[in-house]
C-alpha positions in Angstrom: 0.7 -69.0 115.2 3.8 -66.8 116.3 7.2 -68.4 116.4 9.2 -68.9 119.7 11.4 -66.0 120.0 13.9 -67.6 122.3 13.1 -65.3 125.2 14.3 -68.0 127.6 17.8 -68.1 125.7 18.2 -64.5 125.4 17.3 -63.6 129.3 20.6 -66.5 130.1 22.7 -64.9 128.1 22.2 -61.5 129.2 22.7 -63.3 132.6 25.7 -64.9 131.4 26.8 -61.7 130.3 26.1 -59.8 133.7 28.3 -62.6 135.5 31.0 -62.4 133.2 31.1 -58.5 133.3 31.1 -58.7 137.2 33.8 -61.5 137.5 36.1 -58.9 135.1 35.7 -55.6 137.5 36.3 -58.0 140.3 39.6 -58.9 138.9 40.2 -55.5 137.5 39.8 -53.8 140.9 41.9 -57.0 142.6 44.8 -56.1 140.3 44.7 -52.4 140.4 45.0 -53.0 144.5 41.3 -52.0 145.0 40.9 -54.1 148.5 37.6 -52.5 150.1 38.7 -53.1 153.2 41.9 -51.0 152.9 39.8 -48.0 154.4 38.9 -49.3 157.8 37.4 -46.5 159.4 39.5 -45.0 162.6 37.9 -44.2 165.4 38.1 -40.8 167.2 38.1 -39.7 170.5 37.3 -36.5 171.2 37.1 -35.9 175.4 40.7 -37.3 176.3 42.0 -35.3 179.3 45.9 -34.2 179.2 46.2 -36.3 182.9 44.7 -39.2 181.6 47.8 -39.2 179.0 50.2 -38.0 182.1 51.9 -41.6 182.7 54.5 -45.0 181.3 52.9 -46.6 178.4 54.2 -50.3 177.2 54.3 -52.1 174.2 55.6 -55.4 173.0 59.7 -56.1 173.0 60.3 -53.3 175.8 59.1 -50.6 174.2 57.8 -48.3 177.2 57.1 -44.2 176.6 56.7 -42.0 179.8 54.6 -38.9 179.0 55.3 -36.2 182.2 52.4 -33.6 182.8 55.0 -30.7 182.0 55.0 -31.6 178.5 58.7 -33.8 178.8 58.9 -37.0 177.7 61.2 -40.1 178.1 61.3 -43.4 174.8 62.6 -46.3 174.9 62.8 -48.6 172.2 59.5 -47.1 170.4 59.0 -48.1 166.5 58.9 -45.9 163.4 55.1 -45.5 162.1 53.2 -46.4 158.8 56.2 -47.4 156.6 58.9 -46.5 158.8 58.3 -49.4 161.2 59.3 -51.7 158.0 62.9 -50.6 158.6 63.6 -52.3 161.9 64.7 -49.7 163.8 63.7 -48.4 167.2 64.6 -45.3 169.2 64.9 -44.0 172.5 65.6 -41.0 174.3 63.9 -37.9 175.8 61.7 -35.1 174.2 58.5 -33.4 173.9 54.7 -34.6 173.4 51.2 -32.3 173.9 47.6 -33.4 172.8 46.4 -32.0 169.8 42.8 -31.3 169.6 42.2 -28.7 166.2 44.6 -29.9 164.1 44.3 -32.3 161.2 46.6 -34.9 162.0 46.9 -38.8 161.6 43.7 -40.7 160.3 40.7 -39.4 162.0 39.7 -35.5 163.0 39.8 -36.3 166.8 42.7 -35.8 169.2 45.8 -37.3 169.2 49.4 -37.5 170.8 52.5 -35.3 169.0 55.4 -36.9 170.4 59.0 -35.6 169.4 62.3 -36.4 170.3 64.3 -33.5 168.9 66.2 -34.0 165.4 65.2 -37.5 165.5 61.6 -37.9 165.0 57.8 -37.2 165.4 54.9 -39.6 166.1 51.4 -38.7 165.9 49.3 -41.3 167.9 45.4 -42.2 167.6 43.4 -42.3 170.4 40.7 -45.2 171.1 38.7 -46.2 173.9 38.7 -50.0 175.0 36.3 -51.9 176.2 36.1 -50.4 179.8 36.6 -46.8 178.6 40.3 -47.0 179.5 42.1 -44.7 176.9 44.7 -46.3 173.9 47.3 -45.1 172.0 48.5 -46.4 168.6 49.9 -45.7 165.1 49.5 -47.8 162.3 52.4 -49.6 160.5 52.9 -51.3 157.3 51.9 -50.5 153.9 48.4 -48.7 154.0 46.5 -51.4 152.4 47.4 -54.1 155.0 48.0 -51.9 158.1 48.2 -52.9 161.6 48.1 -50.9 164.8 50.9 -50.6 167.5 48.7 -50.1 170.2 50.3 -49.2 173.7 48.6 -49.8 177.2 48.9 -47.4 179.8 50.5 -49.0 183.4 47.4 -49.1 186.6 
């Protein structure tokens, strides 16, 4: 009669092995900064009309951006994007803005907002569609792994 040849024993620790192997790229991707949800994706909007943009947008603390249908511009108190907004500071003043449709820019290949005020700075806003089709800008801010939006709402 043929011995036992522990089959029972060897299958759990192959198991144990499988586990153990897991648990260690789990922690290796954890401390390399591997978060899978770091890459969010962005949406894109791709039919935005210039005179839907035409108007005063508002964010939080009195931020407020007027975007006139000759292409001029007015900021007040608007953030610095991605790492930028970090630093604390805000700015305001007049400039220039247009909606980009074939370039690459920001985090998606749809169109977006170019806003400059001259010698100062240049934002590049996303586009997104709410709930009721209304249309959003936003950047992101923070560090890319934990970013958050800075969404502004268009005034009725």
């Amino acid at each position: 009669m043929p011995r036992n040849s522990g089959g029972p024993r060897i299958v759990d620790t192959i198991l144990r092995n499988l586990l153990a192997y897991g648990v260690a790229v789990a922690a290796l991707l954890a401390m390399a900064g591997g978060d899978p949800h770091a890459a969010h994706a962005t949406p894109a909007v791709y039919d935005a009309r210039t005179d839907e943009i035409v108007g005063t947008w508002r964010c939080a603390d009195g931020t407020e951006v007027v975007f006139r249908a000759d292409g001029s511009a007015a900021v007040t108190l608007l953030n610095g994007q991605e790492r930028d907004y970090d630093h604390g500071w805000r700015l305001s003043g007049t400039g220039t803005w247009k909606l980009i449709s074939r370039e690459r820019a920001g985090w998606n290949y749809g169109q977006h907002v170019r806003l400059r005020l001259p010698d100062l700075y240049k934002w590049t806003f996303e586009l997104r569609r709410d709930h009721r089709q209304a249309l959003e800008l936003y950047f992101f801010y923070g560090k890319p792994d934990a970013r958050s939006a800075y969404v502004l709402e268009k005034d009725p």
